[in-house]
C-alpha positions as CSV (number, residue, x, y, z in Angstrom):
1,X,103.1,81.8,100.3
2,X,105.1,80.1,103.0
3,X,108.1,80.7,105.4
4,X,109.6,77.7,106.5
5,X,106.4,75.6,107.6
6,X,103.9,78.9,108.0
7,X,101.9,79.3,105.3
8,X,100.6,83.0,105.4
9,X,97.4,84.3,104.6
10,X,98.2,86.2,101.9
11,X,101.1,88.1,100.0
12,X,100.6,91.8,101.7
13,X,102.6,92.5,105.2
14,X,103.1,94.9,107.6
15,X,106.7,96.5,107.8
16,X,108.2,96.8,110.9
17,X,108.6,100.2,112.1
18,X,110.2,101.3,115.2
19,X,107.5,102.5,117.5
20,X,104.5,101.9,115.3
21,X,104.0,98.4,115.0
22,X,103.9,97.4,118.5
23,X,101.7,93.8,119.0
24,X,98.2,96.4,119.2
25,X,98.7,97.8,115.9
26,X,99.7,94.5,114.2
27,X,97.1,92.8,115.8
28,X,95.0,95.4,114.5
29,X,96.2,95.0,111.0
30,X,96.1,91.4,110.8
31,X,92.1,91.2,111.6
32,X,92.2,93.9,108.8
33,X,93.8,91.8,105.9
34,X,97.1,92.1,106.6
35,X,99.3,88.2,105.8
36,X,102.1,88.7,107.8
37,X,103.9,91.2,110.4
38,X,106.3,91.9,112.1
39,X,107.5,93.1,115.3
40,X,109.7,96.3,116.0
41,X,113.0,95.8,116.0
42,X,114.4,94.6,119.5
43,X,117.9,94.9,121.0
44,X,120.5,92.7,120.9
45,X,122.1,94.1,123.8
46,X,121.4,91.6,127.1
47,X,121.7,94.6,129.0
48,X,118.3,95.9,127.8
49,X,116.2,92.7,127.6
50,X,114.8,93.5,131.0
51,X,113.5,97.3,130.8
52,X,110.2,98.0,129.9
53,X,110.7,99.2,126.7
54,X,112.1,96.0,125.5
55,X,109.5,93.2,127.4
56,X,106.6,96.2,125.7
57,X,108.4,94.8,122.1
58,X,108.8,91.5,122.9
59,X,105.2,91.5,124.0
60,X,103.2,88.8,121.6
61,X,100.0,88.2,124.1
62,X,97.2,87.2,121.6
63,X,98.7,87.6,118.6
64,X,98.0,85.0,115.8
65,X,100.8,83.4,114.4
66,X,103.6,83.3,113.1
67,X,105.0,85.1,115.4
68,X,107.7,87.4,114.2
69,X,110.7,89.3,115.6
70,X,112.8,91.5,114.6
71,X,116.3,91.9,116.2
72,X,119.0,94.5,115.9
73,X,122.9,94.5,116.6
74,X,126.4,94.7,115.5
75,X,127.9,91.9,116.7
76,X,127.3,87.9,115.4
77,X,127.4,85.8,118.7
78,X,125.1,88.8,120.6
79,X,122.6,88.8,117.6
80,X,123.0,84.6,117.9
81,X,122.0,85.5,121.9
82,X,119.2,88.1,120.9
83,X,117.4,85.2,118.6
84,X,118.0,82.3,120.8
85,X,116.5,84.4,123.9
86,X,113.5,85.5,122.0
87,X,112.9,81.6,120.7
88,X,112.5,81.1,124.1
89,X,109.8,83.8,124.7
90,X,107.5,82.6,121.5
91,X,109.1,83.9,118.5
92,X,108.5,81.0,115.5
93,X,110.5,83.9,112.8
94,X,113.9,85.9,113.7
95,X,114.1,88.9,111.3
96,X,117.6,90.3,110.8
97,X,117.4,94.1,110.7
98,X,119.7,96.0,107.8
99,X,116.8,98.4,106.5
100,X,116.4,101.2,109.9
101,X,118.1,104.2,108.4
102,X,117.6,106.2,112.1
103,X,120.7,107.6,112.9
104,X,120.9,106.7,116.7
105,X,120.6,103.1,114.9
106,X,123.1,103.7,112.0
107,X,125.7,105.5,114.7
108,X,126.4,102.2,116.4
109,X,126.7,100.5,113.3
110,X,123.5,98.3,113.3
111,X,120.4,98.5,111.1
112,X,121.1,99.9,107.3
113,X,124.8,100.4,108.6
114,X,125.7,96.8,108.0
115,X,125.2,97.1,104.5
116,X,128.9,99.1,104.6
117,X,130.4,96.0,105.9
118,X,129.7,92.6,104.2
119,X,132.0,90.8,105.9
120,X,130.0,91.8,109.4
121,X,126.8,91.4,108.1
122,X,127.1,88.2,106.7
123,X,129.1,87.1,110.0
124,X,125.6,88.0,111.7
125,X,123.4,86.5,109.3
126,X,125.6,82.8,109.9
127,X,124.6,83.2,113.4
128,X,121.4,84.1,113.4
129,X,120.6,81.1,111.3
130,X,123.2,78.9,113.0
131,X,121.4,79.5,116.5
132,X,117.5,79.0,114.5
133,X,118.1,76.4,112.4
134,X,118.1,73.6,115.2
135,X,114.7,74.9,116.1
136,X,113.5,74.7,112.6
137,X,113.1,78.5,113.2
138,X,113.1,80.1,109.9
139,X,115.4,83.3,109.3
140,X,114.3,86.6,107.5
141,X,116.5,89.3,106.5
142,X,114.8,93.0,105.7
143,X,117.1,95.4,104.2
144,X,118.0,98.5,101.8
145,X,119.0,98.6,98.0
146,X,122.1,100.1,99.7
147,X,123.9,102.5,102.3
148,X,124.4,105.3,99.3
149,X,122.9,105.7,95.7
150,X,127.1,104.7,94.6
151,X,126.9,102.0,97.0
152,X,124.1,99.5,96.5
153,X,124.9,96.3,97.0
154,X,121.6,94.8,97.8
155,X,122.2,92.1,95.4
156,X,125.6,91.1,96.7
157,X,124.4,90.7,100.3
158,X,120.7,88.9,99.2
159,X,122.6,85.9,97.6
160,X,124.9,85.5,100.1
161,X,121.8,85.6,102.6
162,X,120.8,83.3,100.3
163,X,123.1,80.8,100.7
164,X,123.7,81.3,104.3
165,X,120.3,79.7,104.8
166,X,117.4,83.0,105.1
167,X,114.2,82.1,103.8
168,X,112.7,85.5,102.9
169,X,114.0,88.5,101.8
170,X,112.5,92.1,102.3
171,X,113.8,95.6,99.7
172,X,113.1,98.6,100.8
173,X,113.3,100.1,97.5
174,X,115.1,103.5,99.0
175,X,119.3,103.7,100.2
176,X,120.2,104.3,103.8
177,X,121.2,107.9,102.6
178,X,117.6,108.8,101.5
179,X,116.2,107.6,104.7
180,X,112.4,108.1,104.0
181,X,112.9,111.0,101.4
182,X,113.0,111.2,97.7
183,X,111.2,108.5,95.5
184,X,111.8,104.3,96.5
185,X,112.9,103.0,93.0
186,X,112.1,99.4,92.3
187,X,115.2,98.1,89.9
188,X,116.8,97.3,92.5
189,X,114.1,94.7,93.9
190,X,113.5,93.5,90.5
191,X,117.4,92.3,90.2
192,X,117.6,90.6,94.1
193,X,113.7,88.8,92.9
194,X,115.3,87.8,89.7
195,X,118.6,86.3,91.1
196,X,117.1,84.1,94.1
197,X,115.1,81.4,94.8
198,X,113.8,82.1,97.8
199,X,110.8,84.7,98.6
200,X,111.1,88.9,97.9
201,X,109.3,91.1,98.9
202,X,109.0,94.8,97.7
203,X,108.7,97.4,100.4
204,X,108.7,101.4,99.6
205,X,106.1,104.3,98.8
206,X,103.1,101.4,98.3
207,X,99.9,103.0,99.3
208,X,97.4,102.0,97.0
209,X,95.4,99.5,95.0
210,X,97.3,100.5,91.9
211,X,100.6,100.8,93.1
212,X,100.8,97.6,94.7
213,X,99.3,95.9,91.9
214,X,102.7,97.3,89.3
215,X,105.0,96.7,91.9
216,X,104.0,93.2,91.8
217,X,104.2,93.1,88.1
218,X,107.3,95.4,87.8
219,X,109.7,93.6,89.9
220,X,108.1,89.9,90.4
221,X,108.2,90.1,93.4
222,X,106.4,87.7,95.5
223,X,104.7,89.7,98.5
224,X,104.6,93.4,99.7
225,X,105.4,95.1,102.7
226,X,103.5,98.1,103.3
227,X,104.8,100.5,106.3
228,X,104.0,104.3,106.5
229,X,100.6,103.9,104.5
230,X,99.4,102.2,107.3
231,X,99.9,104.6,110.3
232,X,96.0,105.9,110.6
233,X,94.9,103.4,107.7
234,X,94.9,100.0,109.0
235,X,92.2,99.1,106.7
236,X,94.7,99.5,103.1
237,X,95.6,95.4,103.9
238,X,92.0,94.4,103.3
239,X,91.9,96.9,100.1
240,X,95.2,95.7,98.8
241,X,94.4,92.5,99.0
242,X,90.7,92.6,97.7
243,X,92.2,94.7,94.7
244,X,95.0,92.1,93.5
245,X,92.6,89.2,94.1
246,X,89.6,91.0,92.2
247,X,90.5,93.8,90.1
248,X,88.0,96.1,92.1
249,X,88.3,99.0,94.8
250,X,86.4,98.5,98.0
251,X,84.1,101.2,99.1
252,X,85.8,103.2,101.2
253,X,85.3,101.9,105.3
254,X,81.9,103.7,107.5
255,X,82.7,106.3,109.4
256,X,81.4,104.4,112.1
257,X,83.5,101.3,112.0
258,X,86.1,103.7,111.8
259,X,85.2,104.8,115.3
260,X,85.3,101.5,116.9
261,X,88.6,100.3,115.0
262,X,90.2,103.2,116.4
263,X,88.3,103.1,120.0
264,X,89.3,98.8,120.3
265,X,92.6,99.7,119.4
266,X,93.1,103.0,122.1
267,X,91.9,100.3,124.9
268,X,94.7,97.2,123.6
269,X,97.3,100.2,123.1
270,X,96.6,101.7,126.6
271,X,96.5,97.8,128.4
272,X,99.7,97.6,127.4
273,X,101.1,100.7,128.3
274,X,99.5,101.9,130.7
275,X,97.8,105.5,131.6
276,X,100.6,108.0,131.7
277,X,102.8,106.6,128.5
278,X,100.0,105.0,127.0
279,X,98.0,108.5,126.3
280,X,100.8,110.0,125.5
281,X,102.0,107.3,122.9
282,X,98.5,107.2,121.4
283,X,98.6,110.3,120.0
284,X,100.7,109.5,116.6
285,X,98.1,106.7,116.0
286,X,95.2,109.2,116.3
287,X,96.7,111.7,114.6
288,X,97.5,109.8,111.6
289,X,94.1,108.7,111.2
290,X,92.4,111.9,111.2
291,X,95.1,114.0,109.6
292,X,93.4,113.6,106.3
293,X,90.0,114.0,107.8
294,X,87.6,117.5,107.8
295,X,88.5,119.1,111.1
296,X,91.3,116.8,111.5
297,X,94.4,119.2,112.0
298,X,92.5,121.0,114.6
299,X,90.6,118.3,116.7
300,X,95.1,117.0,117.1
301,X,95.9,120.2,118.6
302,X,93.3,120.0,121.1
303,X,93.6,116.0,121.4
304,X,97.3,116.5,122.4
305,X,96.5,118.5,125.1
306,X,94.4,116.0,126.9
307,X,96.2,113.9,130.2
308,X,93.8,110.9,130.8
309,X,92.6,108.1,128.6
310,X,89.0,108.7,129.8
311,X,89.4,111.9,128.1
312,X,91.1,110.6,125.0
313,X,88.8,108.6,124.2
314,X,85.8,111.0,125.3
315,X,87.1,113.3,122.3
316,X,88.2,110.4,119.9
317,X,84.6,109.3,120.0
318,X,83.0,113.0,119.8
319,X,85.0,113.8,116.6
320,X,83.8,110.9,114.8
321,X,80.4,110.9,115.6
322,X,80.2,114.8,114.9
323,X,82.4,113.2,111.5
324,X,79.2,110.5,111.0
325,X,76.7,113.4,111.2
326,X,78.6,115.0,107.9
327,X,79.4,112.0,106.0
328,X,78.3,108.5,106.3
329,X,82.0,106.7,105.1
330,X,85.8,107.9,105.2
331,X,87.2,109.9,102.1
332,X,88.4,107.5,99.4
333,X,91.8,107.6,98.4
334,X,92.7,109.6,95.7
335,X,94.7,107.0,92.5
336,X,94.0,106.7,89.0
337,X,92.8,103.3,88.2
338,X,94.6,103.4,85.0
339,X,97.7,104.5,86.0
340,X,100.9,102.5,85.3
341,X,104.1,102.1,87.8
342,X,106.2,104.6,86.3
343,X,103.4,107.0,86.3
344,X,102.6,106.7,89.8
345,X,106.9,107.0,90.2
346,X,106.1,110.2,88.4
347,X,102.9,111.3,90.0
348,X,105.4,110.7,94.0
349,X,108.0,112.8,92.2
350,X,105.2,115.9,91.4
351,X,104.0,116.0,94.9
352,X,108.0,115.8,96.5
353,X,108.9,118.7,94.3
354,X,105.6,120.5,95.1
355,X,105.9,120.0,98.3
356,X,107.1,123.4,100.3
């Protein structure tokens, strides 16, 4: 699979997500089978390009290409200015955000909050390619099946993307409305991959071997995005991928190459944070991946207590090797091998309902 002239590894990707897929974490995913990712969304605001938080986004030191970003705005000539200035710091992709249902986001009218204007956010999505095109930068779009379940118009704003020149197209399979709640549904994908030419991709609740294999077949698509499966499972893009290619699960990864993922990627994540925000930031990432883990829930409450990353890292490296003394490999997955799309739909709708 290709955008413009990159031809990617292979057809499953790393969502963007705000605060999660900073370059460490991609970085991370790539070695681990991931095709293709993408940075968190940056700013189109001028004002902002120079704090911290911003160059920390921006940051691409290392990281193999194509090099990806993701911008965010509300107004056409600023998000023209937001590509143009990140061409000029290394981006080779511009990704047009209209998928972030966070309400600070959504408030100011940017992210999924485009989709209520179509006029605006094709406006934006003229001159985002208008200011790439001369580069021979190729423009992404990443978006919603709508802003409300009576207002999806997904289809309506993918083929005017279309036309306007974007080469890819990412569905989150979920409205604005729903944020990260209730079931994605995949109808919606199906219809935007069966209208356009160009590339879809199907993004929403895939987080295993199975799943991503029927959302394949179910909407026709041609690559996936996978997002919240990731956070403490970096490792799901090389089963994904061996899976669809093969037909055959992957032994689950050794407890102690789990160790040293998760150690390499504590030392990347604290060089480019530093001590005091970088110890502090690390703990979603080590809480996600030993939240399904024996002794998981309680090694986090003592984990987030700790200051230093000497002493992060002291326990991160304890737990594990008291895990490798019980077990020798990580806890499979639970999926049914034989399970079809709208079974697994079903099997997500069990758990939300069960869920207290």
């Amino acid at each position: 699979m290709n955008i413009g002239p990159y031809a990617l590894a292979n057809n499953v990707f790393v969502a963007p997500m705000a605060g999660v897929t900073d370059r460490p974490f991609r970085q991370l995913c790539k070695k681990l089978g991931a095709g293709y990712a993408v940075s968190e969304m940056v700013t189109s605001r001028r004002d902002l390009w120079d704090t911290l938080k911003t160059s920390r986004r921006a940051n691409h030191d290392g990281e193999a290409a194509p090099i990806a970003v993701q911008i965010a705005g509300t107004d056409a000539q600023m998000m023209a200015d937001a590509a143009a200035y990140n061409l000029d710091r290394g981006a080779q992709i511009i990704d047009i955000n209209m998928g972030c249902p966070a309400k600070k986001v959504c408030n100011k009218w940017a992210g999924s909050a485009l989709m209520q204007d179509e006029t605006l956010a094709l406006q934006i999505i003229e001159a985002v390619v208008a200011a790439c095109q001369p580069h021979g930068v190729p423009v992404t779009l990443k978006m919603r099946t709508g802003w409300a379940q009576t207002h999806k118009n997904a289809l309506t704003i993918a083929r005017a993307a279309e036309s306007a020149g974007v080469q890819m197209i990412a569905v989150h399979g979920r409205t604005r409305e729903q944020g990260y709640k209730g079931l994605a549904e995949y109808d919606t994908i199906a219809e935007v991959k069966a209208a356009l030419r160009i590339p879809v991709v199907a993004n929403g609740d895939i987080d295993s071997p199975e799943k991503a294999r029927d959302v394949l077949v179910y909407t026709g698509a041609d690559a996936l995005m996978v997002g919240r499966a990731a956070q403490g499972r970096p490792w799901i893009f090389r089963e994904l991928t061996h899976f669809l290619a093969t037909g055959r699960h992957l032994a689950p990864p050794l407890v102690a190459d789990v160790k040293r993922l998760l150690l390499d990627h504590l030392l990347d994540h604290y060089q480019l944070y530093g001590e005091y925000s970088g110890v502090r930031t690390a703990r979603k990432h080590i809480g996600w991946y030993v939240r399904t883990l024996p002794g998981g829930e309680a090694f986090r409450g003592r984990m987030n207590a700790l200051e230093d990353c000497r002493a992060q890292l002291e326990a991160v490296n304890e737990f594990f090797d008291g895990l490798g003394e019980r077990m020798d490999r990580i806890p499979a997955a639970l999926h049914d091998p034989n399970a079809t799309v709208e079974e697994l739909m079903n099997n997500d709708k069990k758990k939300e309902e069960a869920a207290p």
